[in-house]
C-alpha positions in Angstrom: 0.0 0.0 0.0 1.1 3.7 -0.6 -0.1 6.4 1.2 0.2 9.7 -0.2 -0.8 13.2 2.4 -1.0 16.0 1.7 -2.6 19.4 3.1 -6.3 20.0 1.5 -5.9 23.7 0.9 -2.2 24.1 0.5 -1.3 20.7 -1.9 1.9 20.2 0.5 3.1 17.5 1.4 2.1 16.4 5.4 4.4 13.9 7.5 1.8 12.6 8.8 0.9 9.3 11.2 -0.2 6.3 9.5 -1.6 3.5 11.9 -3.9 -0.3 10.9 -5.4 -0.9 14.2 -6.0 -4.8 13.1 -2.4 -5.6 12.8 -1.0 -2.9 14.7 -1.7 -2.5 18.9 -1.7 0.6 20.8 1.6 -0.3 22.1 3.6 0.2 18.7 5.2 3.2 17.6 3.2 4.8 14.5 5.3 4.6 10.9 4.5 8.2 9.6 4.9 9.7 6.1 7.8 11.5 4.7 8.0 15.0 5.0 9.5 15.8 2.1 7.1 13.6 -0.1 3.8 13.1 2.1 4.7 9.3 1.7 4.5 6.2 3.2 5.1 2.4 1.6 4.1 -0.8 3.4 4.0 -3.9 2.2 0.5 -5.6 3.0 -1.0 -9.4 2.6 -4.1 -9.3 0.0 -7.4 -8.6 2.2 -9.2 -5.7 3.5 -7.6 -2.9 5.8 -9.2 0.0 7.8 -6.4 2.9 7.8 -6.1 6.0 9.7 -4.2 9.3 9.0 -3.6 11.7 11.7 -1.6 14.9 12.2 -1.8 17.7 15.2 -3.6 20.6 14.0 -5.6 18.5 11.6 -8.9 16.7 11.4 -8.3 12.7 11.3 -8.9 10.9 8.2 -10.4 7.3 8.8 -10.1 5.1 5.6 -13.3 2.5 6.9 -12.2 -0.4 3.6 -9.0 -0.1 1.7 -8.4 -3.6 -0.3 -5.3 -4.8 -1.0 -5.0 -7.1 -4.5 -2.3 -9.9 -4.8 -0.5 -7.9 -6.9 1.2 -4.4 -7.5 0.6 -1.3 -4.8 -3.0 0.0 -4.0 -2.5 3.7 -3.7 -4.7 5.8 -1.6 -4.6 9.9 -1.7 -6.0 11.9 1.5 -5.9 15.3 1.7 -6.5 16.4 5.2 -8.3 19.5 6.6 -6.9 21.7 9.4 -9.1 21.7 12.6 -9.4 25.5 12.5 
């Protein structure tokens, strides 16, 4: 999977906090984007994945069904909104 953030006024790229609460507990330390590039790569079995994006300052994005094929990267853009 390949999440791209970025800001939803702006176009900029957001390191940002990307987090799959059914393979990932409370307890592990959050892989974020890259700054630079709004990025973040993870390789994923096939199957269905709920995925949520979250940066101070900004309202949480909360992807409910992202499916992952057998093959090749499933790309998801979010744009996020500040909270002001």
């Amino acid at each position: 999977m390949v999440v791209n953030v970025k800001d939803a006024v702006t176009g900029d790229p957001l390191e940002a906090e990307v987090w799959l609460p059914a393979i990932e507990s409370e307890d592990v330390r959050r892989r974020t984007t890259r700054a630079e590039s709004g990025t973040h790569r993870q390789l994923l079995s096939p199957g269905s994945y709920e995925v949520i994006i979250s940066r101070q300052g900004y309202e949480t994005a909360v992807l409910r069904t992202v499916t992952i094929g057998a093959s090749g990267w499933t790309v998801q853009d979010v744009a996020l909104h500040t909270t002001h």
